[in-house]
VMD Tcl script that draws the C-alpha trace (Angstrom):
set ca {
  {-55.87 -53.96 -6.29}
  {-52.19 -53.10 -5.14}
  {-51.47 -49.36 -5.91}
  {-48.16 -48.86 -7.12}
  {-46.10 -45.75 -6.27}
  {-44.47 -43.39 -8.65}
  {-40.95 -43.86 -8.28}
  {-39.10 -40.82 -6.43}
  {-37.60 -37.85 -8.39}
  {-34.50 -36.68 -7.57}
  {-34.15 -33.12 -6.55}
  {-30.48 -32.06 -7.36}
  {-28.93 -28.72 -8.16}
  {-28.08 -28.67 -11.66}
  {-24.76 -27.79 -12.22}
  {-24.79 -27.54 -15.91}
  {-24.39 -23.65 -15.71}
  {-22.23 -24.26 -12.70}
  {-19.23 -23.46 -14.44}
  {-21.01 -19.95 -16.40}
  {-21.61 -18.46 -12.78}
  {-18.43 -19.51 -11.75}
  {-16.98 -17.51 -14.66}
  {-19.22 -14.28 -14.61}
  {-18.50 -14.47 -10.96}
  {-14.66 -14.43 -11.44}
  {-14.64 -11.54 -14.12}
  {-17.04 -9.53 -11.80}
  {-14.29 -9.45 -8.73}
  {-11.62 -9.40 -11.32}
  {-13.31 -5.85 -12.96}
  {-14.39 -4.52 -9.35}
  {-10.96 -5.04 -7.80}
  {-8.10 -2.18 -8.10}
  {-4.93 -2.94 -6.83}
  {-3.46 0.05 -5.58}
  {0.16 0.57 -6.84}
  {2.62 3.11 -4.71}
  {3.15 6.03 -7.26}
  {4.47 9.09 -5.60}
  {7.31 11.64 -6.87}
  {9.83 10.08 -9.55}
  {12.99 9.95 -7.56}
  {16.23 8.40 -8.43}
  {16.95 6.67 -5.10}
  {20.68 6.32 -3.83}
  {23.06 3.43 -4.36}
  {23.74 1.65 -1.04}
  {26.32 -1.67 -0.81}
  {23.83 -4.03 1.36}
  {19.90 -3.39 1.31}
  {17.03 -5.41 3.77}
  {13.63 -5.75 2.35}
  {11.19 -4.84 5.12}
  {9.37 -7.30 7.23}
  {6.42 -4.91 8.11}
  {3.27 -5.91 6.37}
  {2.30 -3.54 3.42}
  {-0.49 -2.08 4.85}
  {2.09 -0.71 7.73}
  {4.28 1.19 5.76}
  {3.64 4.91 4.84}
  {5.94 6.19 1.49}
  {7.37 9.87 1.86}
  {8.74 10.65 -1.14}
  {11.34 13.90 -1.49}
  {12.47 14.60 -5.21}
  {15.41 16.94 -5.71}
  {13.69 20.36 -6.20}
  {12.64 19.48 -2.80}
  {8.99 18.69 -3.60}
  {7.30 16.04 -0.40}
  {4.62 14.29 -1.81}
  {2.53 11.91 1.06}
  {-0.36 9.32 0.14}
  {-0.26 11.50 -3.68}
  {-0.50 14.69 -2.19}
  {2.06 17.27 -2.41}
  {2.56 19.54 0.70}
  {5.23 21.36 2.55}
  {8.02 20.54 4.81}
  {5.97 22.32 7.63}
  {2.83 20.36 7.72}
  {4.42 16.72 7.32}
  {4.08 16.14 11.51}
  {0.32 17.22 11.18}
  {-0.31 14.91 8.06}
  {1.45 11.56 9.63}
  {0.22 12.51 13.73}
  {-2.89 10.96 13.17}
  {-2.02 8.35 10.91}
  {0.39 7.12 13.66}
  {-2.28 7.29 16.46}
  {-4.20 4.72 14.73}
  {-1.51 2.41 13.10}
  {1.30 1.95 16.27}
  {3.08 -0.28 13.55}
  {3.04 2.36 11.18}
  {6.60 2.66 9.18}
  {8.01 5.30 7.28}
  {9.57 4.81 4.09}
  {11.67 7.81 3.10}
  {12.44 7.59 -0.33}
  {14.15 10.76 -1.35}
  {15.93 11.49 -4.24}
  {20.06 11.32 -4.72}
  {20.81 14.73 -5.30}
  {17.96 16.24 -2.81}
  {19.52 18.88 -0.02}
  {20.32 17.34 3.26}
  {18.80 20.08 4.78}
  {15.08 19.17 3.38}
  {15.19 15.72 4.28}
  {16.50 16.89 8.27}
  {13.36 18.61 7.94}
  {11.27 15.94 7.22}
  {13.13 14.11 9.39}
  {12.77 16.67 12.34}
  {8.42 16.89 11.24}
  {8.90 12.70 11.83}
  {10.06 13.30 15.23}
  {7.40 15.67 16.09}
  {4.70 13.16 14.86}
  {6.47 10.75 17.02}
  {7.36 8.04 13.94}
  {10.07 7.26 15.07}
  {10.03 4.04 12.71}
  {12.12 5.27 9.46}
  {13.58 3.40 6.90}
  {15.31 4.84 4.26}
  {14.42 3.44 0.68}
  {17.92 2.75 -1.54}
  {19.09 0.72 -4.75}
  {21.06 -2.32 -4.34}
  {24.86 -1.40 -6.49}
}
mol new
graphics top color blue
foreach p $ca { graphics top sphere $p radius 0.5 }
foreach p [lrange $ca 0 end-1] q [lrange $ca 1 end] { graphics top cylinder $p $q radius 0.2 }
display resetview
């Protein structure tokens, strides 16, 4: 007497819930992710006749932002004109692509932002761009 075999199962991964995991998944990353947006003084930058977006990647570029009382606000954090160097110094050491973005206000002094500007130097960030509105 012949003894017959069972035919074979298939083993498969089910992929009816495939799509449910898929989903949960998605909203998960979506709910755990925070974009971080650049908020920083409100300023009302200057009007300038040609403007060139930067070609530094995002993650490069530091925002300084002066408002006209004068106010210096780096990374959300308002300090004075005397400790910029000391903030950006070691920011600098560890990102040699680092740029500046100076976005200061229309009607701040001149005499702040040469200050800032002077604090740059000492840092040695010598990479500055100057943030402006297209007329």
């Amino acid at each position: 007497m012949a003894i017959k075999r069972k035919s074979k199962s298939r083993s498969g991964i089910p992929t009816a819930t495939m799509s449910d995991i898929i989903f949960m998944l998605l909203i998960f990353f979506m709910a755990a992710t925070s974009l971080k947006t650049v908020e920083g003084l409100k300023v009302n930058l200057p009007r300038a006749r040609s403007i060139a977006k930067l070609d530094t990647p995002k993650q490069s570029v530091l925002y300084v932002f002066i408002d006209r009382t004068g106010r210096i606000s780096i990374q959300d954090k308002l300090m004075e004109t005397d400790v910029v160097a000391s903030v950006i110094y070691p920011m600098r050491r560890n990102d040699n692509m680092l740029t500046i973005s100076l976005r200061a206000d229309q009607e701040t002094q001149m005499g702040i932002i040469s200050d800032v500007q002077n604090q740059l130097r000492d840092a040695s960030a010598l990479k500055v761009n100057y943030s402006a509105k297209h007329k």
